[in-house]
C-alpha positions as CSV (number, residue, x, y, z in Angstrom):
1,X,-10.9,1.2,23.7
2,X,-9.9,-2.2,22.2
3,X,-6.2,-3.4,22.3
4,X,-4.3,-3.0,19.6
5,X,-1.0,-4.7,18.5
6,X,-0.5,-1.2,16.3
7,X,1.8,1.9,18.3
8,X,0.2,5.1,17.1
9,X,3.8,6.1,15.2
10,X,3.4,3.0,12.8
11,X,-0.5,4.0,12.0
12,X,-0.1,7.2,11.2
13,X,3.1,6.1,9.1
14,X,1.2,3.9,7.4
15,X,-1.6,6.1,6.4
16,X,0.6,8.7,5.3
17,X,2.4,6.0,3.3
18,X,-0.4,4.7,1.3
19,X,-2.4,7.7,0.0
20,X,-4.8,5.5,-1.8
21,X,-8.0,3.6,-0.9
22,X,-8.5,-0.1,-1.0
23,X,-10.5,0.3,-3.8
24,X,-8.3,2.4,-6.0
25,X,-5.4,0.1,-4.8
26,X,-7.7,-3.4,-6.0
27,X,-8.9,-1.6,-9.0
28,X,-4.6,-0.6,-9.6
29,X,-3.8,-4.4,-9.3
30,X,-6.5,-5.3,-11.5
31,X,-5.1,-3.4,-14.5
32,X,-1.4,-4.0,-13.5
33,X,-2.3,-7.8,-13.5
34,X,-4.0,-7.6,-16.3
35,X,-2.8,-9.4,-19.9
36,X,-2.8,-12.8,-21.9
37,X,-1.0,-14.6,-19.2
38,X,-2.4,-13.4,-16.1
39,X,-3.9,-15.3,-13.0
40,X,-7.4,-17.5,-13.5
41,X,-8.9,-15.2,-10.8
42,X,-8.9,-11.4,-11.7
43,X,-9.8,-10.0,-8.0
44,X,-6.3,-11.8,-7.1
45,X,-4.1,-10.2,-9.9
46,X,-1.4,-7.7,-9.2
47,X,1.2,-8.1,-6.1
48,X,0.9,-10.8,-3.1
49,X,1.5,-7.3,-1.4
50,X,-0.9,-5.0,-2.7
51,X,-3.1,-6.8,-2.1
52,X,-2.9,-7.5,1.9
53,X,-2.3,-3.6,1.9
54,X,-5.8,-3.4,0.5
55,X,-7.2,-6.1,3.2
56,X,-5.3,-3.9,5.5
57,X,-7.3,-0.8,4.9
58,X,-10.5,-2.8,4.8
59,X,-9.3,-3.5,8.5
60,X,-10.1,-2.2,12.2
61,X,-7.1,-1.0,13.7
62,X,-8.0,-3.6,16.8
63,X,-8.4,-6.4,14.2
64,X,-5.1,-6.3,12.7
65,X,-2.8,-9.5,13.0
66,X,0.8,-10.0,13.6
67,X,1.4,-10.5,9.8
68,X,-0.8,-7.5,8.6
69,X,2.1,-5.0,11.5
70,X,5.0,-7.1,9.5
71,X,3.4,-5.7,6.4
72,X,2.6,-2.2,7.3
73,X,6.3,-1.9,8.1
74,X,7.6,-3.0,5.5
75,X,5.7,-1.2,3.2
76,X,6.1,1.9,5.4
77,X,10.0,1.3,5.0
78,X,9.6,0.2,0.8
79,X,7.9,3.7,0.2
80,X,10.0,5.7,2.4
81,X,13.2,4.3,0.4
82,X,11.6,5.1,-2.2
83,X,10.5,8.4,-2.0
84,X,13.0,9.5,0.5
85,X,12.9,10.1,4.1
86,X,11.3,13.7,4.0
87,X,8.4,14.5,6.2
88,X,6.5,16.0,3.4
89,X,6.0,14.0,0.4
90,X,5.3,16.6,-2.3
91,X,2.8,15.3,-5.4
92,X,5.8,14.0,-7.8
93,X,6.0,13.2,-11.2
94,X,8.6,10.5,-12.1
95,X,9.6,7.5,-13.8
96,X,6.9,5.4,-14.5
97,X,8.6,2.1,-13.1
98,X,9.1,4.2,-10.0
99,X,5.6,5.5,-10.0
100,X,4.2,1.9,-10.5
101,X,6.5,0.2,-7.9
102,X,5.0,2.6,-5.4
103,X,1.4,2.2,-6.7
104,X,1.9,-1.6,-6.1
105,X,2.1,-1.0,-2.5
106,X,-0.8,2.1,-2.0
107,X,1.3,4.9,-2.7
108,X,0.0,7.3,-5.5
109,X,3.2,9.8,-5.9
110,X,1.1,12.2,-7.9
111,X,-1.3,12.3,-5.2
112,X,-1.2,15.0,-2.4
């Protein structure tokens, strides 16, 4: 087996945390980014963030960098503040600011 600079506890966080693909996450971005104003370079609109969560997925686990574990925490920590601490997130239908913050980062809250 390849090293890894990932424990087991943040993976598995992780991919409970963001319920969505890369390409539903890119495709997300794309539409959130979208408008008059937006970036010269469409595949790059949406959140810095989003964004290297969806290089993330795109990842093997033994290719991840220091940056990309800095990232899965945080993001692991952003949705669980945001959702709460429960073990079981439950599909949820909220504000749509809420629901969007959380789709910036991979997490679909009316998802299962």
């Amino acid at each position: 087996m390849a090293e890894t600079i990932v424990d087991d506890r943040l993976w598995e966080n992780f991919h409970r945390a963001v319920n969505m693909t890369s390409r539903e996450l890119r495709d997300w971005l794309a539409v959130q980014g979208a408008g008059e104003e937006t970036e010269t370079e469409p595949d790059r609109a949406g959140s810095e963030l989003g964004h290297h969560v969806a290089d993330i997925l795109g990842k093997r686990r033994a290719d991840l960098t220091p940056d990309d574990v800095a990232v899965m925490r945080r993001v692991v920590d952003k949705v669980a503040d945001l959702r709460g601490e429960g073990e079981e997130w439950e599909p949820t239908a909220g504000d749509d600011r809420w629901r969007r913050r959380l789709m910036n980062v991979g997490h679909d809250p009316l998802k299962p």
